[in-house]
Backbone as XML, in Angstrom:
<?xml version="1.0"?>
<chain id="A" units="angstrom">
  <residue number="1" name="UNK">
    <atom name="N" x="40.517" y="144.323" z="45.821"/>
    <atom name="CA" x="39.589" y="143.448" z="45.146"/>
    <atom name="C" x="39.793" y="143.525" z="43.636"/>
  </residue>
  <residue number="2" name="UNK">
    <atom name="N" x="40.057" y="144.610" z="43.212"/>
    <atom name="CA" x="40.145" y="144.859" z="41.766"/>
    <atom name="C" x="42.043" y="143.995" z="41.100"/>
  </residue>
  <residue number="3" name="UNK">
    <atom name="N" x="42.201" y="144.048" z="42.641"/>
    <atom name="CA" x="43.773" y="143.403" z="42.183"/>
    <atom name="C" x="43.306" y="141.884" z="41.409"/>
  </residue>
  <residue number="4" name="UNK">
    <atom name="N" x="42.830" y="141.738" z="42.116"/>
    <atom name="CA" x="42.479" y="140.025" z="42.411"/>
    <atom name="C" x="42.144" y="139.801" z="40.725"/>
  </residue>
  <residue number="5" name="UNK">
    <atom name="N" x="40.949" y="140.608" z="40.436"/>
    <atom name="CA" x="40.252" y="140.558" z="39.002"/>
    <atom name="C" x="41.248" y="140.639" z="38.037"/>
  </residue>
  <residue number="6" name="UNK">
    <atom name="N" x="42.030" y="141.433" z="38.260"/>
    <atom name="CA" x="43.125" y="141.536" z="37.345"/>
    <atom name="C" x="43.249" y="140.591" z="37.354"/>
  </residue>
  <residue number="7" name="UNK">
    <atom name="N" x="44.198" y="139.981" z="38.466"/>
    <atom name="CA" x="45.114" y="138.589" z="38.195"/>
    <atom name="C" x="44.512" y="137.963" z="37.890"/>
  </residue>
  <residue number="8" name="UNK">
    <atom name="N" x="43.206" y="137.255" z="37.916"/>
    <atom name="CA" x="42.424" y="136.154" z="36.916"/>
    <atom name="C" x="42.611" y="136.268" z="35.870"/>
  </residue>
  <residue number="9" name="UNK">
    <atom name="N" x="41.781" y="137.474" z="35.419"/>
    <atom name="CA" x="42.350" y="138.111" z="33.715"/>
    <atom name="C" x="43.288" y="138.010" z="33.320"/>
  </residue>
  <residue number="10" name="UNK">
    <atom name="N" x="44.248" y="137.905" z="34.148"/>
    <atom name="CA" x="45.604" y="137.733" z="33.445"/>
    <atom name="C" x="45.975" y="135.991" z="32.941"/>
  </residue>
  <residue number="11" name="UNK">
    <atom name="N" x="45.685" y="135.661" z="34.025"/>
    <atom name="CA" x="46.102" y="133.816" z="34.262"/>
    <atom name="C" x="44.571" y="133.213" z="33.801"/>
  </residue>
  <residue number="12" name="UNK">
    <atom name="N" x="43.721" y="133.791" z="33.001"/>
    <atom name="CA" x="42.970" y="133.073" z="32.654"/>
    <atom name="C" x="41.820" y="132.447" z="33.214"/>
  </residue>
  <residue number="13" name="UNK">
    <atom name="N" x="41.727" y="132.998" z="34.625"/>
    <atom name="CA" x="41.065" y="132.065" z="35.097"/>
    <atom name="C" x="39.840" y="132.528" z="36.273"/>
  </residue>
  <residue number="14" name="UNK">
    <atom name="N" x="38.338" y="132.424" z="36.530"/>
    <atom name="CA" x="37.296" y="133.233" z="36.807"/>
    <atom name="C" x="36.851" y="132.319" z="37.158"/>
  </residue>
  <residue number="15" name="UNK">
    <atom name="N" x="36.235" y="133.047" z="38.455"/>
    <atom name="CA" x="34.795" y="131.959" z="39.261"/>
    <atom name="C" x="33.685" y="132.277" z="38.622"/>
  </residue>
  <residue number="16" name="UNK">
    <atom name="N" x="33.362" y="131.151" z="38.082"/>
    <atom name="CA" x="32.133" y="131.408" z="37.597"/>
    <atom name="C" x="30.429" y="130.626" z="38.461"/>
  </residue>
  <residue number="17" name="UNK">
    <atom name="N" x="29.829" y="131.495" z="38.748"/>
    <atom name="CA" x="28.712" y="130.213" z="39.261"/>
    <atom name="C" x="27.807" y="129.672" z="37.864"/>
  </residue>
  <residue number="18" name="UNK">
    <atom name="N" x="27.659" y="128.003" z="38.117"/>
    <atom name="CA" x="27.236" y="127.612" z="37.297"/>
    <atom name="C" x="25.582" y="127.166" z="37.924"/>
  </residue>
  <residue number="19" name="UNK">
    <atom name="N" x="24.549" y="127.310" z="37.654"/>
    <atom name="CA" x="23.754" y="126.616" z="38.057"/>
    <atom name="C" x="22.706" y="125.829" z="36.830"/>
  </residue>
  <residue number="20" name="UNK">
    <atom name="N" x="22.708" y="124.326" z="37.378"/>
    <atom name="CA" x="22.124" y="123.865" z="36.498"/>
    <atom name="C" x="20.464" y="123.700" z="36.391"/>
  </residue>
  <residue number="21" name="UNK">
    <atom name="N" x="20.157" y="123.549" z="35.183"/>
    <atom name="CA" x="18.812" y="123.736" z="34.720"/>
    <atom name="C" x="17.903" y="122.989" z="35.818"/>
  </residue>
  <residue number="22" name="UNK">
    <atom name="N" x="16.876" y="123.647" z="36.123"/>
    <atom name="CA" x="15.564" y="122.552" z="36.639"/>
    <atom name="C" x="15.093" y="121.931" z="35.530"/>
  </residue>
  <residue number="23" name="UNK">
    <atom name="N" x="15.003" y="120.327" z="35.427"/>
    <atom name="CA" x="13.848" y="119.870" z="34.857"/>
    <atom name="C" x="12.537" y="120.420" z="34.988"/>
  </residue>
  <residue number="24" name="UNK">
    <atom name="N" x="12.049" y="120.236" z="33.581"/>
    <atom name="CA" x="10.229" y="121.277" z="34.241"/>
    <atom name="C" x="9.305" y="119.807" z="34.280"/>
  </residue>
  <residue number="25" name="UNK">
    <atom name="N" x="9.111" y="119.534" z="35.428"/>
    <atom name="CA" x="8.233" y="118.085" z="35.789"/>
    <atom name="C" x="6.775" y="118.900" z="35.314"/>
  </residue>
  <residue number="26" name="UNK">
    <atom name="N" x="6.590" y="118.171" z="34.413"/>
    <atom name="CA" x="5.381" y="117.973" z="33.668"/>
    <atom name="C" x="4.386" y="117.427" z="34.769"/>
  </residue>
  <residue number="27" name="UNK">
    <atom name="N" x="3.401" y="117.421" z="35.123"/>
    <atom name="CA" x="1.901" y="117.197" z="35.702"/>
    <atom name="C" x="1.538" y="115.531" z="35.095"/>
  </residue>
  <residue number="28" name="UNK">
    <atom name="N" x="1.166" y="115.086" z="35.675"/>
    <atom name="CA" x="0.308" y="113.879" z="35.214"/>
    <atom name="C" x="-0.885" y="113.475" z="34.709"/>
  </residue>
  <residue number="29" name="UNK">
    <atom name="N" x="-1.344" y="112.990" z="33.520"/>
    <atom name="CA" x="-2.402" y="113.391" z="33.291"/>
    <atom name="C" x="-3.669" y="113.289" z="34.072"/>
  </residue>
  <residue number="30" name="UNK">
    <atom name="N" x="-4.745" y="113.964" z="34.110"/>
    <atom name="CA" x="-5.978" y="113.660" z="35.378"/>
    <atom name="C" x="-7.048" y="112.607" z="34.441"/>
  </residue>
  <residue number="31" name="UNK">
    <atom name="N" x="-7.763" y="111.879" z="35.585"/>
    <atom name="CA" x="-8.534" y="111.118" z="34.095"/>
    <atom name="C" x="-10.608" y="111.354" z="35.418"/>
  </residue>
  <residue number="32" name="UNK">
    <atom name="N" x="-11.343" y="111.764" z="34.569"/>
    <atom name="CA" x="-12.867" y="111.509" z="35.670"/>
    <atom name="C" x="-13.061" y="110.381" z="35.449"/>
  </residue>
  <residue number="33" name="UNK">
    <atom name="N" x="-13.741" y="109.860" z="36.869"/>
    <atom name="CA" x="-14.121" y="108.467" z="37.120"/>
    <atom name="C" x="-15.896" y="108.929" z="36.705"/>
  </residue>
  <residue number="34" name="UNK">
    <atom name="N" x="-16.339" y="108.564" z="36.158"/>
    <atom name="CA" x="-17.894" y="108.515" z="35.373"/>
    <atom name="C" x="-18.951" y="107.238" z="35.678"/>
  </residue>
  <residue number="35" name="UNK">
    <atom name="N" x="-19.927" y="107.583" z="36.431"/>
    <atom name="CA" x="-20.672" y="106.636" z="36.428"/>
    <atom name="C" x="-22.086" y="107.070" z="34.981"/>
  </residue>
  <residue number="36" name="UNK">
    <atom name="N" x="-22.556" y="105.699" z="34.601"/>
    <atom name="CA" x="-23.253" y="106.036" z="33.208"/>
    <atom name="C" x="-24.084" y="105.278" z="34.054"/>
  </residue>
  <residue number="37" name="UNK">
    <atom name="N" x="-25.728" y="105.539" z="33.648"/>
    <atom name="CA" x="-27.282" y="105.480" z="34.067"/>
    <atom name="C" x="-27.750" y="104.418" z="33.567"/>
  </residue>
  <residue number="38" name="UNK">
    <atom name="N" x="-28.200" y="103.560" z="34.022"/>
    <atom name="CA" x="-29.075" y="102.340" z="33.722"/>
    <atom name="C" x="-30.681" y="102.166" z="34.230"/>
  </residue>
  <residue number="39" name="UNK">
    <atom name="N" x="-31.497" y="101.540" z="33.634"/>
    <atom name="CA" x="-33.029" y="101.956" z="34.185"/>
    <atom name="C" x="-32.828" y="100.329" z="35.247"/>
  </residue>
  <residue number="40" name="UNK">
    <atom name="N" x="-31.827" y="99.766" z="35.215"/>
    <atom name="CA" x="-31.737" y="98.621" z="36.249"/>
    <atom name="C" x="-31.194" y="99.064" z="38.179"/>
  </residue>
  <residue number="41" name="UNK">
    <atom name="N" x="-30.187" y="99.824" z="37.892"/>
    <atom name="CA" x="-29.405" y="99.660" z="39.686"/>
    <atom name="C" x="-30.174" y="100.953" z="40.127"/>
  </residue>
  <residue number="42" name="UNK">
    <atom name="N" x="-31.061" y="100.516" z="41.552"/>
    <atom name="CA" x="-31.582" y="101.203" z="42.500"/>
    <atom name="C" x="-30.731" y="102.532" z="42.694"/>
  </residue>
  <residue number="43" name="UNK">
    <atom name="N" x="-31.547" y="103.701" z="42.686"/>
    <atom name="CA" x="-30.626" y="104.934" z="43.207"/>
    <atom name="C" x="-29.946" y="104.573" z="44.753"/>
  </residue>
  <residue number="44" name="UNK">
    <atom name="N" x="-30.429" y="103.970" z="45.510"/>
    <atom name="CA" x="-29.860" y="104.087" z="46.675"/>
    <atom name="C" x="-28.536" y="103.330" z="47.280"/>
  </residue>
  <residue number="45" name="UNK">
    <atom name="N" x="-28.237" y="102.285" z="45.824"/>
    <atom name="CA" x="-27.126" y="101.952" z="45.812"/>
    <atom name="C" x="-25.945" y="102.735" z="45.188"/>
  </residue>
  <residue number="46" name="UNK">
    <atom name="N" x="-26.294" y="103.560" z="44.014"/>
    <atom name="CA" x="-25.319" y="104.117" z="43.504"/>
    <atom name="C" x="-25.375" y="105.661" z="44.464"/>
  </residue>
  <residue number="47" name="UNK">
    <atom name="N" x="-25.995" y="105.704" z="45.182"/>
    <atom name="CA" x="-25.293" y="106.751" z="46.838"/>
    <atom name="C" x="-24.792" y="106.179" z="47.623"/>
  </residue>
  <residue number="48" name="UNK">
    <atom name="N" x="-25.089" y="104.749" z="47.982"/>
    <atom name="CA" x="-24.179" y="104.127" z="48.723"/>
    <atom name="C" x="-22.614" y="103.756" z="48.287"/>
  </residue>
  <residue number="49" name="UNK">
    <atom name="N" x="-23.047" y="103.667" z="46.976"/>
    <atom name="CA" x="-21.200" y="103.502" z="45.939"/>
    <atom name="C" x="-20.443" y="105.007" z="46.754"/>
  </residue>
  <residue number="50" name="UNK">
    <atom name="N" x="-21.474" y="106.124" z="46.126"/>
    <atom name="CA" x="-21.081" y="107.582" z="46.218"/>
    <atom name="C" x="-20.173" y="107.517" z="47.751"/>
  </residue>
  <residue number="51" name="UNK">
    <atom name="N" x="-20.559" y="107.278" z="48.412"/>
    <atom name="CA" x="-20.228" y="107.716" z="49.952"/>
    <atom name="C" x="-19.368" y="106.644" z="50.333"/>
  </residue>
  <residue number="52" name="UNK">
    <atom name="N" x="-19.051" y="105.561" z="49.862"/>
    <atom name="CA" x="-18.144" y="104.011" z="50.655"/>
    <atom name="C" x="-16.822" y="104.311" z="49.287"/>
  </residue>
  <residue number="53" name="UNK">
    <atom name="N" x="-17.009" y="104.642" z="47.965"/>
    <atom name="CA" x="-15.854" y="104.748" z="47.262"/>
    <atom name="C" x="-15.254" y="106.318" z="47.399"/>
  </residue>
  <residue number="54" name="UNK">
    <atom name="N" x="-15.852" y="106.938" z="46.992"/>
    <atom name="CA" x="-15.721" y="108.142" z="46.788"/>
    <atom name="C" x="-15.878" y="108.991" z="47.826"/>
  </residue>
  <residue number="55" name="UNK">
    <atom name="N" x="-15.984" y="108.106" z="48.637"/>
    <atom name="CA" x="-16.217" y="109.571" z="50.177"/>
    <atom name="C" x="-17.096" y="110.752" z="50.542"/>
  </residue>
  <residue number="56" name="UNK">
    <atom name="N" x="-18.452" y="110.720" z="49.724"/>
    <atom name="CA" x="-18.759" y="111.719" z="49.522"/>
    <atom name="C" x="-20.024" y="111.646" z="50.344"/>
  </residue>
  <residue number="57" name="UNK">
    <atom name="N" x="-19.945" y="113.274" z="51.166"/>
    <atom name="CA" x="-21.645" y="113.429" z="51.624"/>
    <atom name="C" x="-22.927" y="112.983" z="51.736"/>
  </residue>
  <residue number="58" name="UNK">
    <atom name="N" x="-23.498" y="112.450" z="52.089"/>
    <atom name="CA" x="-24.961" y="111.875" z="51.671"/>
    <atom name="C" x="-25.868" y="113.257" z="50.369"/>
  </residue>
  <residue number="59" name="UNK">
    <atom name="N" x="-25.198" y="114.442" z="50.898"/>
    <atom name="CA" x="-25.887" y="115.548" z="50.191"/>
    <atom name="C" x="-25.528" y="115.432" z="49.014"/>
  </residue>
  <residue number="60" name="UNK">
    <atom name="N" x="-23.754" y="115.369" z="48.977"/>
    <atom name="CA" x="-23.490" y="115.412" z="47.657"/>
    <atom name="C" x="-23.559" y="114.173" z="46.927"/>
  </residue>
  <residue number="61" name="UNK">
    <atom name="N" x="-23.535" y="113.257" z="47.174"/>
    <atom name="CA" x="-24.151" y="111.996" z="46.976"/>
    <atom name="C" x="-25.349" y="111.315" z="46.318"/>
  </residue>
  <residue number="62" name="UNK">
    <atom name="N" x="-26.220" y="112.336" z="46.790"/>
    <atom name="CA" x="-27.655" y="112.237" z="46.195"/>
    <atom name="C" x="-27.447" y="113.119" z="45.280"/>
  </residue>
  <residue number="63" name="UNK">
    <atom name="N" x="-26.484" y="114.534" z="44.891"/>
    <atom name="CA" x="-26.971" y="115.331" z="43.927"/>
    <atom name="C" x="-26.087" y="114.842" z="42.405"/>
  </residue>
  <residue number="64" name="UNK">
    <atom name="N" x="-25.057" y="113.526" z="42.594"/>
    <atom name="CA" x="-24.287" y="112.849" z="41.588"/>
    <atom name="C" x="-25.319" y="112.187" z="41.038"/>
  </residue>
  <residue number="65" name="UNK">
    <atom name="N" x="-26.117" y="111.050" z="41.774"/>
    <atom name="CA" x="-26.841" y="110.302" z="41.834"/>
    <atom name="C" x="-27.954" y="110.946" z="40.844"/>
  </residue>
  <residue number="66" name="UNK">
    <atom name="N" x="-28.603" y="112.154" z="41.168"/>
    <atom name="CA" x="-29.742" y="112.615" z="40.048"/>
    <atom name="C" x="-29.439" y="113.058" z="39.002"/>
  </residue>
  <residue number="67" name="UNK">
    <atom name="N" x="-27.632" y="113.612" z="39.319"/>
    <atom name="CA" x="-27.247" y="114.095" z="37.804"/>
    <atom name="C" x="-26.743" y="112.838" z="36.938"/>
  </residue>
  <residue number="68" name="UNK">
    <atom name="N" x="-26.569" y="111.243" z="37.543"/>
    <atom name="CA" x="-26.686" y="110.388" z="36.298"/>
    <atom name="C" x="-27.612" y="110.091" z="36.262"/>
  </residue>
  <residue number="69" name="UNK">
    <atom name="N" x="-28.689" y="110.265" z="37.022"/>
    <atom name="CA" x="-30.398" y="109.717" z="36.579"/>
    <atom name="C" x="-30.891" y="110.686" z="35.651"/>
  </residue>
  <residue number="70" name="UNK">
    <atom name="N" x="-30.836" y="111.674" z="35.535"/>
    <atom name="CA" x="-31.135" y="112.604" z="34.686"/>
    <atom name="C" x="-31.063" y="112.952" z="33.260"/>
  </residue>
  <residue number="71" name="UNK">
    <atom name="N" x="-28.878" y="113.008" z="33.018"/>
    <atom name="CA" x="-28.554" y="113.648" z="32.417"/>
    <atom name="C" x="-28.024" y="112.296" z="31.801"/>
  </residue>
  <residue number="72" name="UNK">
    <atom name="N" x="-27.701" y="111.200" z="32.364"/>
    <atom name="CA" x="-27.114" y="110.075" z="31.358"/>
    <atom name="C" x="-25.803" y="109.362" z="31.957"/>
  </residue>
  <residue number="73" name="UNK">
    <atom name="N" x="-25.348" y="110.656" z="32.631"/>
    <atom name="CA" x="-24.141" y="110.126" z="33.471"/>
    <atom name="C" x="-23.695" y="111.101" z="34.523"/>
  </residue>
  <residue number="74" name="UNK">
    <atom name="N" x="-22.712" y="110.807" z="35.290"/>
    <atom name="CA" x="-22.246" y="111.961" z="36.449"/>
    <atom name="C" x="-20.929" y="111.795" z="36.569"/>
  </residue>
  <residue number="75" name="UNK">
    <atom name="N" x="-20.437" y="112.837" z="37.069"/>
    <atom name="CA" x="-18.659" y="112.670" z="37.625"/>
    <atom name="C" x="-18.458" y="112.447" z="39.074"/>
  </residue>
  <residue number="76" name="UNK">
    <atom name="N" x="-17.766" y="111.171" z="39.713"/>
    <atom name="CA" x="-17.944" y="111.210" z="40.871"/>
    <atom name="C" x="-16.584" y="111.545" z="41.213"/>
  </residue>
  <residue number="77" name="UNK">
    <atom name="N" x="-15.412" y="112.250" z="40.467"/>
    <atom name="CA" x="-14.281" y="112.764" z="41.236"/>
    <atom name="C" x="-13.368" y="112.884" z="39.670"/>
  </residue>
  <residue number="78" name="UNK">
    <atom name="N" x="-12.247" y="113.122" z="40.103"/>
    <atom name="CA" x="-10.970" y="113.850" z="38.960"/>
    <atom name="C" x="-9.692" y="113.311" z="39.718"/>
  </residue>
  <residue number="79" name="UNK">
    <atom name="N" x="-9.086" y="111.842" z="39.475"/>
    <atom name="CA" x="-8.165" y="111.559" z="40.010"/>
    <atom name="C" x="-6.529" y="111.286" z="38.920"/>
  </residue>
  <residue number="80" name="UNK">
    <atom name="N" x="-5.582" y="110.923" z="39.483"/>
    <atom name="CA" x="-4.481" y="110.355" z="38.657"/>
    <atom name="C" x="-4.817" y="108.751" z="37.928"/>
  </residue>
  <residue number="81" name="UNK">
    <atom name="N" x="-4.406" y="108.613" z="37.062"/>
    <atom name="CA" x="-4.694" y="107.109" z="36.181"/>
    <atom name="C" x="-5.025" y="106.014" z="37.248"/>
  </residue>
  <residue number="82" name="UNK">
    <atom name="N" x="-3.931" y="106.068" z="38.053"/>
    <atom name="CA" x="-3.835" y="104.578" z="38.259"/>
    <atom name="C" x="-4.867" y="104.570" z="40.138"/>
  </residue>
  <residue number="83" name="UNK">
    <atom name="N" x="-5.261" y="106.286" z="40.492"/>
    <atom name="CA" x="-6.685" y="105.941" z="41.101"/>
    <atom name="C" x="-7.458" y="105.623" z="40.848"/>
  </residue>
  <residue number="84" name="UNK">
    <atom name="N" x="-7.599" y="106.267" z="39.781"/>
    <atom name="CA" x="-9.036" y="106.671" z="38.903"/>
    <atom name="C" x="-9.438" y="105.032" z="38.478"/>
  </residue>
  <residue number="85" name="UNK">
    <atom name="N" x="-7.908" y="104.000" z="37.871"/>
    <atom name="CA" x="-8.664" y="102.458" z="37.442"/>
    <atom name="C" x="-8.897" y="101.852" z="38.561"/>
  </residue>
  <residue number="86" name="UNK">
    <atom name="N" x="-8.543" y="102.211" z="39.709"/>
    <atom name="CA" x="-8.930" y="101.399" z="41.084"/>
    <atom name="C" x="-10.262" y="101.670" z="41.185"/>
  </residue>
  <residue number="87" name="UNK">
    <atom name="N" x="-10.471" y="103.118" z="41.171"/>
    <atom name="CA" x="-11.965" y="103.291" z="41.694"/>
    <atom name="C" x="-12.761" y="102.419" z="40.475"/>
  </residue>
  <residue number="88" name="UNK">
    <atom name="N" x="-12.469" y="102.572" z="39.195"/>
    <atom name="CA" x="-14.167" y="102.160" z="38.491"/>
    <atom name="C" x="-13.764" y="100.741" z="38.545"/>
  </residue>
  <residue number="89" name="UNK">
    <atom name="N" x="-12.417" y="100.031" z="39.221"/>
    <atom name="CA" x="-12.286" y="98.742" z="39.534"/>
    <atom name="C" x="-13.365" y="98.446" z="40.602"/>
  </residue>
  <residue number="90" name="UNK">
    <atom name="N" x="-13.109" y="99.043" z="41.770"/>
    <atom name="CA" x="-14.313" y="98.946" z="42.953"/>
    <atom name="C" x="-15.687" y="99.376" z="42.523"/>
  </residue>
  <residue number="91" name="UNK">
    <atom name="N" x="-16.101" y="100.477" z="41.807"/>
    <atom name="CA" x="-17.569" y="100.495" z="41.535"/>
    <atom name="C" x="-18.026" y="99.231" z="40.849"/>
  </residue>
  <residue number="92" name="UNK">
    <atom name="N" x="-16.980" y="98.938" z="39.817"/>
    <atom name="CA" x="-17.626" y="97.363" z="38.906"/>
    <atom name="C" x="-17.690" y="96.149" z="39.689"/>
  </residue>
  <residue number="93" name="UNK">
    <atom name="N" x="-16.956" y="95.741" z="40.782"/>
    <atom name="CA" x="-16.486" y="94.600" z="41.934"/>
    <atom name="C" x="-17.713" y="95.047" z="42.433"/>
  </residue>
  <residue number="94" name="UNK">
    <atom name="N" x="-18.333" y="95.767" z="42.936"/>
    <atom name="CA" x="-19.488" y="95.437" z="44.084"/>
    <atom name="C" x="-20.623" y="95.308" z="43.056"/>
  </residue>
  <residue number="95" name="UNK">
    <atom name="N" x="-20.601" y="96.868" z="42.512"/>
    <atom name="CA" x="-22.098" y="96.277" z="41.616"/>
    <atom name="C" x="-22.183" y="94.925" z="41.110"/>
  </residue>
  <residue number="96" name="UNK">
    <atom name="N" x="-21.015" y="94.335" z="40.383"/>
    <atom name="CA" x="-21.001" y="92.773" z="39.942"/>
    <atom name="C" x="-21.244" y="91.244" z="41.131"/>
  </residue>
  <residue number="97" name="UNK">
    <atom name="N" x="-20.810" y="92.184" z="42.388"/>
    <atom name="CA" x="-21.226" y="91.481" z="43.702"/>
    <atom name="C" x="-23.275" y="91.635" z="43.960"/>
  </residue>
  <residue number="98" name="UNK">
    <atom name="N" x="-23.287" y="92.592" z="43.599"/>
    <atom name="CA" x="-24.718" y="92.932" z="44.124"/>
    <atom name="C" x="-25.773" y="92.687" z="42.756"/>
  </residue>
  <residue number="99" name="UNK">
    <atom name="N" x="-25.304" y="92.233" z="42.303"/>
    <atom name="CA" x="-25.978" y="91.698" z="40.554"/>
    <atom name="C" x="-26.387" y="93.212" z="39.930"/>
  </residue>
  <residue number="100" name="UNK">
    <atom name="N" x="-25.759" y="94.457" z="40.117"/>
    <atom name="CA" x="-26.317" y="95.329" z="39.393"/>
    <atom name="C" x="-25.826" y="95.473" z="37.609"/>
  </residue>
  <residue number="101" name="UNK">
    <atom name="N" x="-26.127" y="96.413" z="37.249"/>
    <atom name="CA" x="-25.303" y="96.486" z="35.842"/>
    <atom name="C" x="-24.666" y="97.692" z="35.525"/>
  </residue>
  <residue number="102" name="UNK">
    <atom name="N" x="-24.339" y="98.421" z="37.108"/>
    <atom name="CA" x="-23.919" y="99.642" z="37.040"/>
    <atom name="C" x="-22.529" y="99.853" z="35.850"/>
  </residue>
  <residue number="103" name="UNK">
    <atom name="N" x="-22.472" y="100.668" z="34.922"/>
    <atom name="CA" x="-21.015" y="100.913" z="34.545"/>
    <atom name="C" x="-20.865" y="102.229" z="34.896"/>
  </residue>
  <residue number="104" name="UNK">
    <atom name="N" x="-19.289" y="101.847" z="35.353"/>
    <atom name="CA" x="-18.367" y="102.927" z="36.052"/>
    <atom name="C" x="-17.005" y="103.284" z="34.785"/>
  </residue>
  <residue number="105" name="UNK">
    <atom name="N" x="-16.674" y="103.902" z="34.636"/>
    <atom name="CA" x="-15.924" y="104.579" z="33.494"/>
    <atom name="C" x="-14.898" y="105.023" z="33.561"/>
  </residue>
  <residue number="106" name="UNK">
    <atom name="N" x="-13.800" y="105.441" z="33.053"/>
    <atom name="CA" x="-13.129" y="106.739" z="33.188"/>
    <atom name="C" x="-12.240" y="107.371" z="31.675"/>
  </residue>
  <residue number="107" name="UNK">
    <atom name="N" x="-12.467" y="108.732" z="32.190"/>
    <atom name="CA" x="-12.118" y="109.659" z="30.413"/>
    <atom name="C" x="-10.757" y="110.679" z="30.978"/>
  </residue>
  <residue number="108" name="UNK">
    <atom name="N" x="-10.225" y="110.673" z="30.224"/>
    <atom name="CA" x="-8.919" y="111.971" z="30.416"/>
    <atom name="C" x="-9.677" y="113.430" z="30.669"/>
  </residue>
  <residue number="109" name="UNK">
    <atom name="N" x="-8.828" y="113.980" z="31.250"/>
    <atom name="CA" x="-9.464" y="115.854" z="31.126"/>
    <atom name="C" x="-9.000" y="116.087" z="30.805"/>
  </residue>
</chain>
């Protein structure tokens, strides 16, 4: 084996393994879909939004629901861009179907 090494060394010439770099794939940015509080749309529609868009519990549903009645607004999930404009596309399409004045939002994290 040591012959072998020689003779490369001599003639110049070595296996080398090359391995090439991983790209480092960067993450995408996340953006929350936000519903903001109005003294107009019935709570029991914006749980019905909760549970037909967002999939969510009747439990957890009602506890989004008091935290935008409450606090001013709520987070109803943490998706990629181009979910995240579908969803506050569908919260604005029905409420605008159902004459509410719900606004649905979304902010980067």
């Amino acid at each position: 084996m040591s012959d072998k090494r020689n003779e490369n060394e001599q003639h110049g010439s070595y296996d080398l393994a090359v391995e090439e770099a991983r790209p480092k794939i960067k993450q995408p940015p996340l953006y929350r879909v936000v519903l903001i509080n109005d003294d107009f749309t019935p709570m029991e529609f914006v749980v019905d939004i909760l549970e037909s868009i967002f999939g969510m519990e009747r439990t957890r549903a009602t506890q989004v629901m008091l935290e935008v009645h409450t606090k001013g607004k709520g987070i109803c999930g943490v998706y990629s861009y181009e979910i995240a404009e579908t969803k506050v596309a569908q919260v604005m399409s029905i409420a605008k179907q159902q004459q509410h004045p719900l606004l649905c939002t979304m902010e980067e994290v």
